[in-house]
N, C-alpha and C positions, 0 to 999 in steps of 0.2 A: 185814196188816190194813188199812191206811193205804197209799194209792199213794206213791209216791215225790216227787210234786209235794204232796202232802197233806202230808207229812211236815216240808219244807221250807217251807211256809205255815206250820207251825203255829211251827218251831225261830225262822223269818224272826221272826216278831211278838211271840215271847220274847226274842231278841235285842234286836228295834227298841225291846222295851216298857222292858226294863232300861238302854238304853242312852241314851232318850229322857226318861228322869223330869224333868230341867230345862228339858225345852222346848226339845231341842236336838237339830237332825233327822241321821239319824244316816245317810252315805252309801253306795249302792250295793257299792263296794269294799270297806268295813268290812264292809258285811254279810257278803258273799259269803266274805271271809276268815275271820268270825269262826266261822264255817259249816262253812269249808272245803269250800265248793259252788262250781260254775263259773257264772261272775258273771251270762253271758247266761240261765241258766235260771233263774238267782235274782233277774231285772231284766225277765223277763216273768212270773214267781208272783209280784213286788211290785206291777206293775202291775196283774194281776188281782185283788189285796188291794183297791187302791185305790182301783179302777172299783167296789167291791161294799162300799166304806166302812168295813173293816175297818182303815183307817191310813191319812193325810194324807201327801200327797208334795209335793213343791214340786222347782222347778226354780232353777237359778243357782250361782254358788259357795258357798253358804250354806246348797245345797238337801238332800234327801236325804229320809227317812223319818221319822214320827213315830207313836206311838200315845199319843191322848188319853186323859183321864182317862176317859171314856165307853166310849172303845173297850177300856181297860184290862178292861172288866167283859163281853167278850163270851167266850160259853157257847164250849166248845171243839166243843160239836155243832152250833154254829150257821158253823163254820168249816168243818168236816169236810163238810157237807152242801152246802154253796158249792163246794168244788173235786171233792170226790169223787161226791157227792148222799150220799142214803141207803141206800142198797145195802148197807149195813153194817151195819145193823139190821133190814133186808127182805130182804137175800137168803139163802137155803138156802146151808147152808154147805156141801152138796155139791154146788153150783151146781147143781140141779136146778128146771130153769123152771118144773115144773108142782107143785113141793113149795109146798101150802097146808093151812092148819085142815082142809080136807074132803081130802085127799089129801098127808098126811103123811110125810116122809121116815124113814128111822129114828132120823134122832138129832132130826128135829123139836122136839122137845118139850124135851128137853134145853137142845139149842141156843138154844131160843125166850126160857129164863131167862138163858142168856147175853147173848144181846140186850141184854136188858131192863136187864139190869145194866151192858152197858156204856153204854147210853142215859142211865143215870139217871147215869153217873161222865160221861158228856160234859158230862152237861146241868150239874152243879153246880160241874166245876172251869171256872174262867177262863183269861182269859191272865193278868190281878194276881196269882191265885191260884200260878201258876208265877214269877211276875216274885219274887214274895215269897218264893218259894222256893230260888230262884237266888241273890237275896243272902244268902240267909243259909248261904250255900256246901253247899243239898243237892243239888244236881248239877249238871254243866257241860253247857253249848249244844255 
């Protein structure tokens, strides 16, 4: 469903978010451990987090990653649509290019309420939404 750099964007900023709550930036190596991702793939998806305002990074001994109280409250579709686009709610799940309204696939229709539904679960959870959920031990990063 979710590419594999998607995927790691989204676990990277539940991690950073839970780990950051004091104001306390939390570094590349933590991440990538706590992941158990390899650290270069997980230190250019933080940089592209960061270029596109999804989490503050700083440089120095002190430095590392943070998600602010603001960024705490962004939509998980507004994440998905950054690394992967929207392909996930627009495209034929038979990856059929010319599957639209006027020339519909077979499961078009079906599919289309899929969408729809996963759109409206992206749009309303956040990343706090998961942060809040993580501590209260409903599942592990």
């Amino acid at each position: 469903m979710f590419s594999q750099t998607c995927k790691y964007a989204i676990r990277s900023l539940f991690l950073i978010a839970n780990r950051s709550k004091e104001g306390r930036y939390v570094g590349l190596k933590e991440i990538a451990e706590g992941l158990n991702a390899p650290i270069y793939f997980i230190a250019k998806i933080l940089q592209d987090l960061s270029k596109k305002g999804f989490l503050e990074s700083a440089k120095g001994p002190k430095g590392g990653f943070l998600v602010n109280e603001e960024q705490r409250k962004t939509a998980l579709l507004d994440i998905v649509f950054a690394i992967d686009g929207d392909k996930l709610i627009t495209m034929c799940c038979l990856g059929l290019k010319d599957c639209n309204e006027v020339n519909p696939c077979p499961l078009h229709s079906e599919y289309k309420k899929i969408r729809k539904s996963m759109r409206d679960l992206l749009v309303k959870k956040t990343v706090n939404d998961f942060n809040d959920e993580h501590v209260l031990g409903n599942f592990k990063l």
